[in-house]
C-alpha positions as CSV (number, residue, x, y, z in Angstrom):
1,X,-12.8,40.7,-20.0
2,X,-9.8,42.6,-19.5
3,X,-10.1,46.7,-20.0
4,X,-7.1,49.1,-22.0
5,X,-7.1,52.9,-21.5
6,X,-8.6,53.4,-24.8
7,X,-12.4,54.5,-24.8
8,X,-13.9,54.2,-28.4
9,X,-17.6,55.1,-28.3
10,X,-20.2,55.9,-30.6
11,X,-24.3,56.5,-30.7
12,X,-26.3,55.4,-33.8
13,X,-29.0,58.1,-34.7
14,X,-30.6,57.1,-37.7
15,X,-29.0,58.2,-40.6
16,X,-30.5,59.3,-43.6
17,X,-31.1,57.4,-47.0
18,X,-29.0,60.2,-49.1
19,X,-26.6,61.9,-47.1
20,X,-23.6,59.7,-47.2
21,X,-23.7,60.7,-51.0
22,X,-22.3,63.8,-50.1
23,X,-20.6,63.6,-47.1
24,X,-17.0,63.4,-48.9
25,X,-17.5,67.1,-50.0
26,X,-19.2,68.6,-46.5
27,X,-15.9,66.6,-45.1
28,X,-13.6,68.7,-47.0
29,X,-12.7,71.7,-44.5
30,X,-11.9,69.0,-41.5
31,X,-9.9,66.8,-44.2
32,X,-7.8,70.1,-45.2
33,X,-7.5,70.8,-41.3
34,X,-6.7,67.1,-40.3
35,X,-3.5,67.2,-43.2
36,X,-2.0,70.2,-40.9
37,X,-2.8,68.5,-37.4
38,X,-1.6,65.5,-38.2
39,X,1.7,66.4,-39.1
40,X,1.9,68.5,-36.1
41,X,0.5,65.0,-34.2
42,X,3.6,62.7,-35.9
43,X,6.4,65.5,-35.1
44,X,4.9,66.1,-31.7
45,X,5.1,61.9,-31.6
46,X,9.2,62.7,-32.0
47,X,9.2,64.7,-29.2
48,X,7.4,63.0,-26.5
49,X,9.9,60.2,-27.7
50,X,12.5,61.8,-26.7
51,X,11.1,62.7,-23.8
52,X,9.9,58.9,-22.8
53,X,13.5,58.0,-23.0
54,X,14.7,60.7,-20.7
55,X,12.5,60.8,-18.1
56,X,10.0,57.7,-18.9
57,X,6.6,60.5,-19.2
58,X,5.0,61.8,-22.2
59,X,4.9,65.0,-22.3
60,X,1.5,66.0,-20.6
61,X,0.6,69.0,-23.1
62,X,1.7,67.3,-25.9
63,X,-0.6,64.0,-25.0
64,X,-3.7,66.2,-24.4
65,X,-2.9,67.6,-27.8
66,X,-2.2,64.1,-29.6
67,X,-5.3,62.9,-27.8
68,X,-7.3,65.8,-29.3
69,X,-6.0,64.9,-32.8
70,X,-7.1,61.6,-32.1
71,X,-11.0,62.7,-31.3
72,X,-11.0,64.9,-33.9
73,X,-9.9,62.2,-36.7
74,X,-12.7,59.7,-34.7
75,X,-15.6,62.0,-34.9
76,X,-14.9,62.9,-38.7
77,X,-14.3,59.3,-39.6
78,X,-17.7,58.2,-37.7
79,X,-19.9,61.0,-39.9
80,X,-17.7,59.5,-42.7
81,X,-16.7,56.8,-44.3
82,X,-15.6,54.6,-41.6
83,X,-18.6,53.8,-40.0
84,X,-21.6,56.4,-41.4
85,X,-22.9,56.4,-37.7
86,X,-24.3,60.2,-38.0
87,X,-25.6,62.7,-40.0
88,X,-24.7,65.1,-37.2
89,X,-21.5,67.2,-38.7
90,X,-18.1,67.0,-36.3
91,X,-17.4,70.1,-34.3
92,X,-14.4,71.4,-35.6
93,X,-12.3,71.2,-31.8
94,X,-9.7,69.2,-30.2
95,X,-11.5,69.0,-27.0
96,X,-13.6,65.7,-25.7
97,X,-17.4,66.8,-27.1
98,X,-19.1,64.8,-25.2
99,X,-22.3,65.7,-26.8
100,X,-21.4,64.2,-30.2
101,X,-22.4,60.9,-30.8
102,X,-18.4,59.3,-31.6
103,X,-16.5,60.3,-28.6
104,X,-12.9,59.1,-27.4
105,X,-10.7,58.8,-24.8
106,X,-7.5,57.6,-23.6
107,X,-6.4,57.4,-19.9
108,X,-3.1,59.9,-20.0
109,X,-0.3,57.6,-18.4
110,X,1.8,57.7,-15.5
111,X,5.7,55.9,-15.7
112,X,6.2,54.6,-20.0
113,X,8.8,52.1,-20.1
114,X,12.1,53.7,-21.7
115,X,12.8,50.0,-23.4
116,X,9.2,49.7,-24.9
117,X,9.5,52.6,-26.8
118,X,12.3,51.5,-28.6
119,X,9.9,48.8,-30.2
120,X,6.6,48.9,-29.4
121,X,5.7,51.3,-32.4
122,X,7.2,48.9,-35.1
123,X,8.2,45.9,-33.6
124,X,5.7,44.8,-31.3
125,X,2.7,46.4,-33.0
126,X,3.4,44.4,-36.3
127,X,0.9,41.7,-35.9
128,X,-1.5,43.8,-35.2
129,X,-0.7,45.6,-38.1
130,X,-1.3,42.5,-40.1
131,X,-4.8,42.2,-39.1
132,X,-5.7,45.5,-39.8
133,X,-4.2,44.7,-43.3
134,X,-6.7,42.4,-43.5
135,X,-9.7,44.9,-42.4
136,X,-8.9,47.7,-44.8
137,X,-6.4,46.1,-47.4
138,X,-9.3,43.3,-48.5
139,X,-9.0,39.4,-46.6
140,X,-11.7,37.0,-46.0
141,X,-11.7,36.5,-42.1
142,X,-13.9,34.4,-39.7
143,X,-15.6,35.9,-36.1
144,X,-16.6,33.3,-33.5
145,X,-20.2,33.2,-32.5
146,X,-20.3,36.3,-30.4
147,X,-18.0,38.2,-32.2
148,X,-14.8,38.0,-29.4
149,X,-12.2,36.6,-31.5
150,X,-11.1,36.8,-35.0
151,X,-8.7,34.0,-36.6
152,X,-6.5,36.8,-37.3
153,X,-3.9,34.4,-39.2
154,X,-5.9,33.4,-41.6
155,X,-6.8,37.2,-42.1
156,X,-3.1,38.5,-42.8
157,X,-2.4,35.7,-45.4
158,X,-5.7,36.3,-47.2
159,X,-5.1,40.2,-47.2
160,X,-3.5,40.5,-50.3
161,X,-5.5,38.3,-51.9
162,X,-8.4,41.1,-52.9
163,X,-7.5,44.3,-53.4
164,X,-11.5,45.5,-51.9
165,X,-10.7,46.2,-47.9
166,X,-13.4,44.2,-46.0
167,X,-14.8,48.2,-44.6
168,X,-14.9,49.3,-47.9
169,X,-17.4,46.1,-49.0
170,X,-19.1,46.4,-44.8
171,X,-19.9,50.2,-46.0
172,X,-20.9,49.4,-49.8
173,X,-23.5,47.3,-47.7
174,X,-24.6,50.0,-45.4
175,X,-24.9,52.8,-48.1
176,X,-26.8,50.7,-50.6
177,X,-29.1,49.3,-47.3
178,X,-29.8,53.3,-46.4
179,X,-30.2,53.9,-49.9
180,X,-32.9,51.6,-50.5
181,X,-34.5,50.8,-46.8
182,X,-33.6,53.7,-44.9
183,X,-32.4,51.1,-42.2
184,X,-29.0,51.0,-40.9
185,X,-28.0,47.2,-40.5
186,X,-27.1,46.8,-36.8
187,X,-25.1,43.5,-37.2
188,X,-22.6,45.9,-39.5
189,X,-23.0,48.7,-37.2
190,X,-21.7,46.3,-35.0
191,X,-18.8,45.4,-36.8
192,X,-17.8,48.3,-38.2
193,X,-17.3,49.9,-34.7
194,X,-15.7,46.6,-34.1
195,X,-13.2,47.2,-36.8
196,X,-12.6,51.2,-35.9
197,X,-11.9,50.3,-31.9
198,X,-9.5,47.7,-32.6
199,X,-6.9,50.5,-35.4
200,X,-7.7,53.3,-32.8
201,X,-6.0,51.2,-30.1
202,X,-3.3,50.2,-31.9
203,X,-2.7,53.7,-33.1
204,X,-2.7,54.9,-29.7
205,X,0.0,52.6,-28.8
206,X,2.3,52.6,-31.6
207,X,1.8,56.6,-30.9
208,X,3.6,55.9,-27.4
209,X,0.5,56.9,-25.3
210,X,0.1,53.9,-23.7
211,X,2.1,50.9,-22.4
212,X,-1.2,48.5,-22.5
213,X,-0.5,46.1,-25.4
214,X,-4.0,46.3,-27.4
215,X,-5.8,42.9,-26.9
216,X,-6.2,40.8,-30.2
217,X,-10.6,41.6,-29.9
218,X,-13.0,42.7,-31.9
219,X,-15.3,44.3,-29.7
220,X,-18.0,45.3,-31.3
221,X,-21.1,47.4,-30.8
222,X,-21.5,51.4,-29.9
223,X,-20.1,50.9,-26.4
224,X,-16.7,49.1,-24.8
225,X,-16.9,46.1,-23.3
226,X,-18.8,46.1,-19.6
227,X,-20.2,49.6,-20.4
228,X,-24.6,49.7,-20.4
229,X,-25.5,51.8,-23.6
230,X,-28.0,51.2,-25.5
231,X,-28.0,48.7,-28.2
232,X,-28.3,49.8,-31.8
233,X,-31.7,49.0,-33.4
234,X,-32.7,49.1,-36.8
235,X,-34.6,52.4,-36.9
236,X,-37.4,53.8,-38.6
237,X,-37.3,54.2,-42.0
238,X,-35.7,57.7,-43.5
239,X,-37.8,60.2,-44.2
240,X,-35.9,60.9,-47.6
């Protein structure tokens, strides 16, 4: 199975029946501080640009502080409501945390091509943008046995045929399964992580940080593909 520079990771660790009831308002200080970093992040994305085209490098400061955005925005959405993985709260730093359950990384890049970067970020990046559609804009879609391949066709037409994204329904599932069993689902665990790999890679390249065309994969699980980690198991129940 072919690798990409983009390391999406994260650690079930039980969480509890209640707290995702309240994790919206405990989330409010990093959403107020992700507003400020990502607009730095998208006129930072200008610049290295600019510099791609002149002298086919991103900038290196401005990558390792694009890439800290990036961790950031993964660790808060893994507490949250993208995958409720955690009741551990984000540390509030751009820096790699490898102590956190949700951590990230991307492989900083040598020579960018100065004719990708005319088109990879709209262009090329637009099927994939379809299928994402699908995830978070409501479709019906179909995973092989194994959960490789999506029929990620089928997935863009059906996307605006519900306006409930498929994450919102996975995590409806999840809440309403800690809720009542304490018990985190691991098949939508799974999935979920899935579904979070496959936008953080295509962000990452339609950001210019990488050349490597995401793969058209849902890799699912806590870990990337080839990596041992353990694998998530339905834990004991909450205490409350």
């Amino acid at each position: 199975m072919s690798t990409t520079p983009v390391r999406i990771e994260g650690d079930p660790d039980g969480p509890s029946r209640w707290m995702w009831l309240v994790k919206w308002l405990l989330l409010i200080p990093h959403y107020i501080i992700l507003v400020f970093l990502w607009v730095a992040f998208l006129l930072l994305t200008v610049v290295a640009f600019v510099g791609i085209l002149i002298n086919a490098r991103y900038p290196g400061w401005i990558f390792r502080f694009n890439l800290g955005v990036l961790r950031w925005t993964w660790r808060v959405d893994y507490y949250g409501y993208a995958v409720l993985g955690t009741d551990r709260y984000p540390p509030f730093t751009l820096g790699p945390a490898e102590d956190y359950p949700a951590r990230l990384d991307i492989a900083e890049p040598g020579v960018l091509s100065r004719g990708l970067v005319l088109v990879k970020w709209w262009l090329l990046a637009i099927p994939h943008y379809l299928v994402l559609m699908a995830f978070v804009g409501g479709a019906t879609f179909f995973i092989e046995k194994g959960g490789d391949r999506t029929q990620a066709g089928a997935a863009a037409m059906d996307a605006a045929a519900s306006g409930i994204g498929l994450v919102a329904v996975l995590l409806l599932i999840v809440a309403i399964a800690l809720l009542f069993t304490g018990r985190y689902p691991g098949g939508l665990f799974d999935l979920l992580m899935g579904i979070a790999r496959w936008r953080v890679r295509v962000g990452a390249y339609a950001a210019l940080m990488t050349d490597s065309y995401p793969p058209f994969r849902l890799d699912q699980g806590g870990r990337e593909p080839g990596r041992e980690g353990p694998a998530l198991r339905e834990g004991p129940p909450a205490a409350g």
